[in-house]
C-alpha positions as CSV (number, residue, x, y, z in Angstrom):
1,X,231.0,16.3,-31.1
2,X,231.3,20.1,-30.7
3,X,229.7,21.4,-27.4
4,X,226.9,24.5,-27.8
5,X,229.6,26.7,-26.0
6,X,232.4,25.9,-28.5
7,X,229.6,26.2,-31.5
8,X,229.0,29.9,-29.9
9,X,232.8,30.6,-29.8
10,X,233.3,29.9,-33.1
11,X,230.5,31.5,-34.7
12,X,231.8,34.7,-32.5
13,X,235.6,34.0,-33.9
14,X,233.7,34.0,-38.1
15,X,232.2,37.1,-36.9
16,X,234.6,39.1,-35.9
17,X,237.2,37.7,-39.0
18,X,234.0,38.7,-41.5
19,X,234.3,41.9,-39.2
20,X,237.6,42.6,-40.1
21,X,237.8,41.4,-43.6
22,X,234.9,43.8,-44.7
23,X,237.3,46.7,-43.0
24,X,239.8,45.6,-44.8
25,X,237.7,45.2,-48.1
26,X,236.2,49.2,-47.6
27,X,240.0,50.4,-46.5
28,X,241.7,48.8,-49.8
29,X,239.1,48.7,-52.2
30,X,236.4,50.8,-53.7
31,X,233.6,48.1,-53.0
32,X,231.3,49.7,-51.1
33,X,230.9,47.5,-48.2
34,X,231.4,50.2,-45.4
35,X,234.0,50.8,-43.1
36,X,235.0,49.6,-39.6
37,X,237.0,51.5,-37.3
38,X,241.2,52.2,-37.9
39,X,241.4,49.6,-34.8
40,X,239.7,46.9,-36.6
41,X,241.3,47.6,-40.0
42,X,244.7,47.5,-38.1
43,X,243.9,44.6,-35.7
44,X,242.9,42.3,-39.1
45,X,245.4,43.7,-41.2
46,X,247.0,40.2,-41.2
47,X,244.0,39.2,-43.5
48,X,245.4,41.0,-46.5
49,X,246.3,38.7,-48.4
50,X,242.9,37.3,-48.7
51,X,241.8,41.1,-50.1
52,X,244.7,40.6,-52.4
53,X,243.2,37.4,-53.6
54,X,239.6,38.6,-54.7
55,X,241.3,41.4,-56.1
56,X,243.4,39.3,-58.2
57,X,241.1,36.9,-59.0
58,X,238.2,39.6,-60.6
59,X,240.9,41.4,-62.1
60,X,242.9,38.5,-63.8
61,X,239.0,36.7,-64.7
62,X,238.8,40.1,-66.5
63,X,242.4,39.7,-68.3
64,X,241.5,35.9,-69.5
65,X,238.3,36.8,-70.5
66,X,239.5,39.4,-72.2
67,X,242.3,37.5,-73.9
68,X,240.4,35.7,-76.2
69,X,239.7,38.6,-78.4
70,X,242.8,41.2,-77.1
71,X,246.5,40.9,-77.8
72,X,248.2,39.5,-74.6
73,X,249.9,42.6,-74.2
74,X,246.5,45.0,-74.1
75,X,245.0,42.0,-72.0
76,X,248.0,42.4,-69.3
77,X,247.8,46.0,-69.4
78,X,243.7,45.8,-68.6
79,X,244.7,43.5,-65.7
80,X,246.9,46.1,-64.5
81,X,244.2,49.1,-64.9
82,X,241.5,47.1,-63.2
83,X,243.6,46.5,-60.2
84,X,244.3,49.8,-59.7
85,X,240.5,51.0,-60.3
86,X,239.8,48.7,-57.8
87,X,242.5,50.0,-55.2
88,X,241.2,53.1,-56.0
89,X,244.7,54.4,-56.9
90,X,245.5,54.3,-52.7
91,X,248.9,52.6,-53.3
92,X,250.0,53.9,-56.1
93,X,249.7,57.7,-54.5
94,X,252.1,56.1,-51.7
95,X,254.5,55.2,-54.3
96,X,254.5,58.8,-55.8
97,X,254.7,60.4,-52.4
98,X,257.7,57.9,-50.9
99,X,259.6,58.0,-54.0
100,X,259.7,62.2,-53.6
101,X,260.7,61.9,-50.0
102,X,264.0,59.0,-51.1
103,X,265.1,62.0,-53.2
104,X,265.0,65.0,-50.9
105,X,267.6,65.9,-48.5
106,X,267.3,66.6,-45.4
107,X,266.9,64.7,-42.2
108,X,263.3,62.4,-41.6
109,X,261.4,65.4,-40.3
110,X,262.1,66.9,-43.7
111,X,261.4,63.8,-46.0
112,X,258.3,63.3,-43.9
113,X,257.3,66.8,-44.5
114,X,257.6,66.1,-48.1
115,X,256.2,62.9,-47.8
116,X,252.8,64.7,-46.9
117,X,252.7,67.4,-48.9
118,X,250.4,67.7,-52.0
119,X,253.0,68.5,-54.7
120,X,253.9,65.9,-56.8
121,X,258.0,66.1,-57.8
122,X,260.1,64.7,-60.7
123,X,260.8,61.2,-58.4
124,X,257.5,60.5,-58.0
125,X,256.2,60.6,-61.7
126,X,259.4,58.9,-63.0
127,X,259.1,55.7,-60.8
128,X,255.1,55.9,-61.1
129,X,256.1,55.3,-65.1
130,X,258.4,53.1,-64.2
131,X,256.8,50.8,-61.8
132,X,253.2,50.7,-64.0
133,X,255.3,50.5,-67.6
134,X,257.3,47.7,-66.0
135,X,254.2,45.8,-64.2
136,X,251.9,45.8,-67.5
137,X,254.2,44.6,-69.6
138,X,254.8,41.5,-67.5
139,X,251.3,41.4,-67.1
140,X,251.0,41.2,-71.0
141,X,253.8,38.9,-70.6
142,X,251.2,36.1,-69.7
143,X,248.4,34.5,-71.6
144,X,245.3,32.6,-71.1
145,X,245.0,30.8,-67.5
146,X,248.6,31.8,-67.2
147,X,247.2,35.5,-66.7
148,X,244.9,35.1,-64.2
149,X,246.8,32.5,-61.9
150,X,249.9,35.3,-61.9
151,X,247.5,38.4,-60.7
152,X,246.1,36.6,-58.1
153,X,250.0,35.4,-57.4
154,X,251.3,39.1,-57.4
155,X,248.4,40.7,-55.8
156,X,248.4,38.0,-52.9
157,X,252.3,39.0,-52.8
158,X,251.8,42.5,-52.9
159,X,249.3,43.0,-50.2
160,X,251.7,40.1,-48.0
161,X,254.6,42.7,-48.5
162,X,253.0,45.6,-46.8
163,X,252.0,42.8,-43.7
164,X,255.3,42.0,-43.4
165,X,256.7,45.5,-43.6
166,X,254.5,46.3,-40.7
167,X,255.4,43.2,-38.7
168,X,259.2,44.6,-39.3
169,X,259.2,48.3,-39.4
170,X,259.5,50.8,-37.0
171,X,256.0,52.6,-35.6
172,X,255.7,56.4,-37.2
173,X,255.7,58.9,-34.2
174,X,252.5,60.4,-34.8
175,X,248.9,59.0,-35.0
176,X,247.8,57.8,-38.8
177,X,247.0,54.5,-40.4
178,X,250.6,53.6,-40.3
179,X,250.7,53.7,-36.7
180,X,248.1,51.7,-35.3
181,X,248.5,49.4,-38.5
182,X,252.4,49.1,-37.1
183,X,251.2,49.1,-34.1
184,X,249.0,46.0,-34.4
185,X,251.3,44.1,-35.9
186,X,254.5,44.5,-33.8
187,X,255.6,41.2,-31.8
188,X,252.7,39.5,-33.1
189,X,254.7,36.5,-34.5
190,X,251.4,34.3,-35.2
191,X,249.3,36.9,-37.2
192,X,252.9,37.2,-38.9
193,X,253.0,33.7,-39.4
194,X,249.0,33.3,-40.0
195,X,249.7,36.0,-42.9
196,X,252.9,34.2,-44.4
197,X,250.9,30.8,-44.5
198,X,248.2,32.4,-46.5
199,X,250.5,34.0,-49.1
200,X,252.6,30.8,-49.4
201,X,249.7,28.6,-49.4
202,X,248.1,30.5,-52.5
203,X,251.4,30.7,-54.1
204,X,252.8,26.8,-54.6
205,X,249.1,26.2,-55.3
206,X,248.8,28.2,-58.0
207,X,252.9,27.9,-59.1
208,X,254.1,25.1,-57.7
209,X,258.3,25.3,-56.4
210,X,258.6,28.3,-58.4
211,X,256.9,30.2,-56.1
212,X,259.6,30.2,-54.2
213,X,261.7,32.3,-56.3
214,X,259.1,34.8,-56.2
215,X,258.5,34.4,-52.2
216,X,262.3,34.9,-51.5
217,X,262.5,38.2,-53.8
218,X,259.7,39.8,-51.9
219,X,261.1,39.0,-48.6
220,X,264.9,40.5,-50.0
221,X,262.6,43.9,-51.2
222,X,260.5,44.4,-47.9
223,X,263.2,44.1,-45.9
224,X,265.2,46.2,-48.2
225,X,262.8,48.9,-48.7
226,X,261.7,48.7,-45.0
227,X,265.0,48.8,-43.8
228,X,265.5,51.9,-46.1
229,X,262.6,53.5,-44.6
230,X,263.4,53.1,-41.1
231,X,267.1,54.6,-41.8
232,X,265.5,57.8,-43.8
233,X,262.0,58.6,-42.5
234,X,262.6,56.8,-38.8
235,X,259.5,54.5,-39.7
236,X,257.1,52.5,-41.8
237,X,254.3,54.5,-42.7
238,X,251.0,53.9,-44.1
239,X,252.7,56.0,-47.8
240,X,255.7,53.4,-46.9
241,X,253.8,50.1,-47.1
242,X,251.5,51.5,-50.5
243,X,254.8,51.7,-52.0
244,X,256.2,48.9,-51.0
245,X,252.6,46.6,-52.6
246,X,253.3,48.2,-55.5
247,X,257.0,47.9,-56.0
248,X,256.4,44.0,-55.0
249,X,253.8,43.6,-57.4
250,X,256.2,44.2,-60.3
251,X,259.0,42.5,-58.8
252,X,256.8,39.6,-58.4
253,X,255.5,39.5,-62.2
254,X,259.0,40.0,-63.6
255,X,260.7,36.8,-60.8
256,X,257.6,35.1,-62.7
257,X,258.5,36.2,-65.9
258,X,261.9,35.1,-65.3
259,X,260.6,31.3,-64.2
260,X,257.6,30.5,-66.0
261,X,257.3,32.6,-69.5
């Protein structure tokens, strides 16, 4: 039988994981359910994957439900739209801005320079086409149940990516989400771990063995990208791991469309 004090530790351990999870849930999201400070979005940022879960599941429910009465490939494309309405468009404008600094020259001062600034170059709009063409047509690759199980899949995957690419990368020199997000996670093998367990865990449940396809492809592209990243800008930053959820997101639908369609 539990003892009053472990009762009291417990309840303090929910309360500070419903803590960070609604930090998480006003960082990522546009549900209004306030914010928390950088420290505690950082310090949970581990928890992702269960914001890429809810996000997943409300945005696939909408692509089944609407599936019944929309072509598959309008139904995948919907999926695709609500997920970003829901993000608010936050990754996405971190895969417009890292995809202009890959292309510049210069050394990482530069790219970071360009990386922050508010124009919006050739690179950025061709792999923003690119990466949403290719992700909503595996989207509208799926039907049914089929749909909904594979965005909560690639949006648990997505949101894992960017945990991982924090756990790995190098911190950004200057002080901005990326840092103390990098920050939080560096050396801290069991939220690593904690994080991995929660992505895997939804993944063979939902997919079974094939999962695993899509697990080792995301591993290959975070370490990939964030390897990239480290060589070019001299860091992960906050653009950095928004570009990196939404490049896994595809690669994830299309290793799925691969195994299961």
């Amino acid at each position: 039988m539990c003892s009053a004090g472990q009762n009291t530790s417990l309840l303090k351990v929910l309360r500070l994981v419903t803590k960070g999870l609604k930090g998480l849930f006003g960082f990522l999201t546009i549900i209004p359910v306030g914010m928390e400070s950088i420290d505690d979005i950082a310090r949970y940022f581990f928890l992702c994957p269960i914001v890429g879960l809810i996000i997943g599941a409300v945005a696939g429910a909408a692509g089944f439900a609407s599936n019944f009465f929309l072509p598959d490939l309008i139904a995948g494309f919907l999926v695709l739209v609500i997920i970003q309405l829901l993000t608010g468009f936050h990754h996405l404008d971190g895969l417009l801005d890292f995809s202009d600094a890959t292309m510049a020259r210069g050394d990482s001062k530069r790219r970071l320079e360009i990386m922050h600034d508010m124009f919006t170059g050739a690179a950025a709009v061709a792999s923003g086409v690119i990466v949403l063409a290719l992700t909503g047509l595996a989207f509208g690759s799926f039907s049914g149940l089929e749909i909904l199980k594979v965005a909560v899949v690639a949006e648990v995957v997505a949101k894992e990516s960017m945990v991982l690419a924090a756990y790995l990368g190098k911190k950004p020199a200057y002080e901005g989400m990326g840092y103390y997000v990098v920050e939080s996670m560096k050396n801290k093998h069991v939220k690593a771990v904690a994080s991995l367990l929660l992505c895997a865990v939804t993944g063979f449940v939902l997919l079974g063995f094939q999962f695993v396809w899509v697990l080792v492809a995301m591993t290959v592209a975070v370490l990939v990208l964030g390897s990239y990243a480290d060589k070019t800008l001299g860091c992960v930053t906050g653009d950095v791991m928004g570009a990196i959820n939404e490049i896994n997101r595809m690669i994830a639908l299309l290793m799925m469309v691969a195994v299961m369609a």
